[in-house]
C-alpha positions as CSV (number, residue, x, y, z in Angstrom):
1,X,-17.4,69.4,-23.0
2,X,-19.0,70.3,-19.4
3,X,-17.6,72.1,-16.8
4,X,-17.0,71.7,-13.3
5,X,-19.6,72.2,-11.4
6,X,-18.1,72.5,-7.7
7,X,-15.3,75.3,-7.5
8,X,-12.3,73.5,-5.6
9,X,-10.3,75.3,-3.2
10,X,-7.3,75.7,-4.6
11,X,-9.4,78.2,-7.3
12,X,-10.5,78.3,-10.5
13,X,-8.3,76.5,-13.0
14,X,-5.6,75.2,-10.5
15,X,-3.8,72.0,-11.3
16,X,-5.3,69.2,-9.8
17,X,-3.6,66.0,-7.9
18,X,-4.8,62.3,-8.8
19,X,-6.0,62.0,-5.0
20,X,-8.0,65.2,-5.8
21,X,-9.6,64.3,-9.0
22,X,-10.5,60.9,-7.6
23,X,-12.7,62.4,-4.6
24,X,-14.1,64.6,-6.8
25,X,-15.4,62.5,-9.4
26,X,-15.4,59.1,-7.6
27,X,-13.3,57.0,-10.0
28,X,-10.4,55.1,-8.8
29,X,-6.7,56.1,-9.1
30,X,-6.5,53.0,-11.5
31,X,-9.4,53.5,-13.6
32,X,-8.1,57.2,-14.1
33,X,-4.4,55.6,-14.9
34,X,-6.4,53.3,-17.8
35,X,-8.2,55.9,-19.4
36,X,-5.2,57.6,-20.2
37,X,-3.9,54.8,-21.0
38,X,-6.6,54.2,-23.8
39,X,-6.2,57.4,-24.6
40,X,-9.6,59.1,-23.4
41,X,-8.0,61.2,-21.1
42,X,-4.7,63.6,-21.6
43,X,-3.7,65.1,-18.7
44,X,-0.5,67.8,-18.5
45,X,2.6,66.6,-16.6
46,X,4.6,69.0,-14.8
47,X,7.6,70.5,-16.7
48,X,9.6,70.0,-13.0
49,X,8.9,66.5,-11.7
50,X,6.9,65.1,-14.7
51,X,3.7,64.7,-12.1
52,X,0.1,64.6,-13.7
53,X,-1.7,67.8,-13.3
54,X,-5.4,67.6,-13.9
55,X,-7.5,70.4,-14.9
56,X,-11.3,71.1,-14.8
57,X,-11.8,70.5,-17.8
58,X,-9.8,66.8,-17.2
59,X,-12.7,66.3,-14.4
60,X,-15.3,66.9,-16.5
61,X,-13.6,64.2,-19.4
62,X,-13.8,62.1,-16.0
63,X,-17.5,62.7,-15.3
64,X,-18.7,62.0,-18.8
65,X,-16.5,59.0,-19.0
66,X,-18.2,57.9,-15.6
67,X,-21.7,58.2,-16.9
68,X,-21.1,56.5,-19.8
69,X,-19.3,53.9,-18.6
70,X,-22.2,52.9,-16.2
71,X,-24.3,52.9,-18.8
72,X,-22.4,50.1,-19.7
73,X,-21.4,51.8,-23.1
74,X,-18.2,50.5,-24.6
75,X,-14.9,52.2,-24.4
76,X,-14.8,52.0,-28.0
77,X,-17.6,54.1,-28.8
78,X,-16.7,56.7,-25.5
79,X,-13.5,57.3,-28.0
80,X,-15.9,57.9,-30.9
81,X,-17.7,60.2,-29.1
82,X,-14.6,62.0,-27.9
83,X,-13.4,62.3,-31.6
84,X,-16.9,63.4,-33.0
85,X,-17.3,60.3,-34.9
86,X,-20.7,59.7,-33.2
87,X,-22.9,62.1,-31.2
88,X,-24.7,61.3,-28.3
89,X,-27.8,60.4,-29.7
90,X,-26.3,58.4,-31.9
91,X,-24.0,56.9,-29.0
92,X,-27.6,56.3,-26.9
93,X,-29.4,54.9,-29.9
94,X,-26.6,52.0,-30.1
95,X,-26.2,51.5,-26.3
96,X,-30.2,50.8,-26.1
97,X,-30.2,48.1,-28.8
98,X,-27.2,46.4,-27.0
99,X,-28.9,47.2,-23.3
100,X,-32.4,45.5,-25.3
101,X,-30.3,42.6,-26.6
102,X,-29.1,42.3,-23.5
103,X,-32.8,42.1,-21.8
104,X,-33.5,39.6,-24.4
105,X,-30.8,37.6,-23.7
106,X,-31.7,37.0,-19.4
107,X,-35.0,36.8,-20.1
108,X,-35.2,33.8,-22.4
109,X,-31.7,32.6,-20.2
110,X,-34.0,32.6,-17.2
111,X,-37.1,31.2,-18.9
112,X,-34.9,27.9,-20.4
113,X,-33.9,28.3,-16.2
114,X,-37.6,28.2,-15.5
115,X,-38.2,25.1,-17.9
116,X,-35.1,23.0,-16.3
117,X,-36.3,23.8,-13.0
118,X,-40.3,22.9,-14.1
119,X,-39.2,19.7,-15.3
120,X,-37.7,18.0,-11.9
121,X,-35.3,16.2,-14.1
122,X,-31.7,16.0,-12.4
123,X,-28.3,17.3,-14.7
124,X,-27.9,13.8,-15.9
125,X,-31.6,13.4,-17.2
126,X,-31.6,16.4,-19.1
127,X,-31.6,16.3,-22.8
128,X,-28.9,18.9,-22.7
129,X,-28.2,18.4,-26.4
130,X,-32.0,20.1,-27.1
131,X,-31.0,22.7,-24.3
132,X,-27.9,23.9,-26.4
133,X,-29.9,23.7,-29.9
134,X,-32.3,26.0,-28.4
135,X,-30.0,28.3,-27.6
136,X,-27.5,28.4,-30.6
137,X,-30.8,28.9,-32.5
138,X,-31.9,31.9,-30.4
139,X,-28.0,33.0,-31.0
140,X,-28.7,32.7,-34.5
141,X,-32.2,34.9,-34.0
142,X,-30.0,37.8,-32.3
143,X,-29.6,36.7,-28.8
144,X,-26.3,36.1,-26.9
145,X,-26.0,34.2,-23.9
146,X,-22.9,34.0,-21.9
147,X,-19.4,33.5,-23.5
148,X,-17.3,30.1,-22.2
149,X,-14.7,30.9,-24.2
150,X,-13.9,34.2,-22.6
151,X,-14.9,33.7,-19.0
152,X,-13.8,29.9,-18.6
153,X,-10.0,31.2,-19.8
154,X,-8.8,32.9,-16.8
155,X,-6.6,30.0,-16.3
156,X,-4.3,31.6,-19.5
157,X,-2.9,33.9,-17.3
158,X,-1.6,31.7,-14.4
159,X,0.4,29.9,-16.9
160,X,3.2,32.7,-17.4
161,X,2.8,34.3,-13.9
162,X,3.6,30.8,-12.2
163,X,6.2,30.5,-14.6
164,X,7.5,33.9,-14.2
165,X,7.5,33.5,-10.4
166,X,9.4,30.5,-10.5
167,X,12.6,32.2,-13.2
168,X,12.3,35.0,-10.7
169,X,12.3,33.0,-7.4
170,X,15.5,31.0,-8.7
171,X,17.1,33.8,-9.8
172,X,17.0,35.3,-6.5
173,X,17.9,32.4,-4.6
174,X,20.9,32.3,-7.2
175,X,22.0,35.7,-6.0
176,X,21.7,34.7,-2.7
177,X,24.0,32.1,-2.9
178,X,26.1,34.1,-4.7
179,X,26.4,36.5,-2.6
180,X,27.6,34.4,0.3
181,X,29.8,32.9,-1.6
182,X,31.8,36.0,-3.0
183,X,31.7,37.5,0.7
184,X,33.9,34.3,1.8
185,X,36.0,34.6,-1.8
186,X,36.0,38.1,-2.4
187,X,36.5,37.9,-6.4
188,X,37.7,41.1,-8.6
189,X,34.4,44.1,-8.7
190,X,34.3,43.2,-12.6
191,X,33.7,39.6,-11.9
192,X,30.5,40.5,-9.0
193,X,29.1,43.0,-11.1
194,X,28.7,40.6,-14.1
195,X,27.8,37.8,-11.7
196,X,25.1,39.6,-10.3
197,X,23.8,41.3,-13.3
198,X,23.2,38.5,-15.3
199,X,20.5,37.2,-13.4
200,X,19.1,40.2,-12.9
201,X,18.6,41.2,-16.2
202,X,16.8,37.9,-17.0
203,X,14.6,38.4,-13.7
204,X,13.4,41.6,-15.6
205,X,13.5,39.9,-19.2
206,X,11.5,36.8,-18.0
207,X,9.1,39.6,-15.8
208,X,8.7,42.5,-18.9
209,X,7.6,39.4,-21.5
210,X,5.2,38.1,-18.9
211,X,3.6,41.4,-18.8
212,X,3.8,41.7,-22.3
213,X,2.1,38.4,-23.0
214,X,-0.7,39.2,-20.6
215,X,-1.1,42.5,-21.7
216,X,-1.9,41.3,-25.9
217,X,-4.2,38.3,-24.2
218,X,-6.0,41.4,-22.3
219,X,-6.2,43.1,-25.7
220,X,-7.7,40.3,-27.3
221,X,-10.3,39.5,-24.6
222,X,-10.9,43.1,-24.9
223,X,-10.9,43.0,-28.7
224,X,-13.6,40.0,-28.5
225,X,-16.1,42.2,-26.0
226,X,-16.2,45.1,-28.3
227,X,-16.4,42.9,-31.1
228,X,-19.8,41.4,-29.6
229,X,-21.6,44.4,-28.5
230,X,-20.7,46.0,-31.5
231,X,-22.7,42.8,-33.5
């Protein structure tokens, strides 16, 4: 792994806070949360207060990830690098073939562009049957062109959040009422604890397997990327 190449100034090899590591290697808080999350980075936590500490050696994890990442190379094969299932050149030899693919890809995209635009013909005049022949055939050949099924399904995830913001709006307004109700009433502790725990425990039941579901439908959108630079 590198080094760090700037000495900080709390010294050589001192623990490093998120706030820190993010000036000095210009990735976002999140981004440095979700690398550890897929496992790319391991930072220490502190034996007192369980706080990340980050050490030079976590920057320069960062920095690599950084380069790579703009490079567009997948996450995937950052993690076979890590592991020493693939060297670099072997890492750069892949990521050119997909970058080439890629080139292939927008330039016939914009030439069939070029051809719809040459011909004057409006949307409805087009013989947009031939159009998508011509491109599953230069699919077949090698070339990908952009993915419907992934990008037009963003609506999948408004589903469970709508439906998750409505349990969770009821529930409250259910406590509210409650609550007004057992001020003029003033029922036994037992009886207020139960009635207000009961909702909120299927607030956070209904919230946890919203965040559950959109986290596996993540996963497989994720699962589907890698799957197609990989081919």
């Amino acid at each position: 792994m590198g080094t760090l190449g700037e000495a900080h100034i709390n010294g050589e090899g001192a623990a490093l806070k998120i706030n820190e590591v993010e000036a000095l290697v210009g990735i976002s808080k999140k981004n440095i949360r979700f690398y550890e999350q897929e496992g790319l980075l391991s930072p220490k936590r502190n034996s007192e207060n369980s706080y990340r500490e980050y050490s030079a050696e976590d920057v320069a994890i960062l920095k690599e990830i950084r380069l790579l990442r703009r490079l567009s190379v997948p996450l995937d094969e950052i993690r076979k690098l890590q592991t020493g299932a693939h060297t670099a050149q072997d890492t750069m030899r892949r990521q050119m073939i997909a970058l080439q693919l890629q080139m292939d890809s927008l330039y016939h995209a914009s030439l069939l562009c070029n051809k719809i635009d040459q011909s004057g013909l409006d949307l409805r005049q087009l013989d947009i049957d031939g159009y998508l022949s011509e491109m599953d055939q230069m699919e077949s050949d090698g070339l990908s062109f952009a993915n419907v099924k992934k990008r037009d399904t963003t609506g999948k995830y408004i589903l469970p959040m709508a439906v998750t913001l409505a349990v969770v709006t009821l529930m409250m307004a259910f406590l509210y009422m409650l609550f007004w109700n057992f001020m003029e009433t003033r029922p036994g502790t037992v009886i207020m604890v139960l009635a207000f725990v009961v909702p909120v425990a299927v607030a956070g039941c209904v919230i946890a397997a919203m965040l559950a579901h959109i986290k596996a439908l993540r996963r497989e959108d994720s699962g589907r990327g890698k799957k197609g630079l990989r081919e």
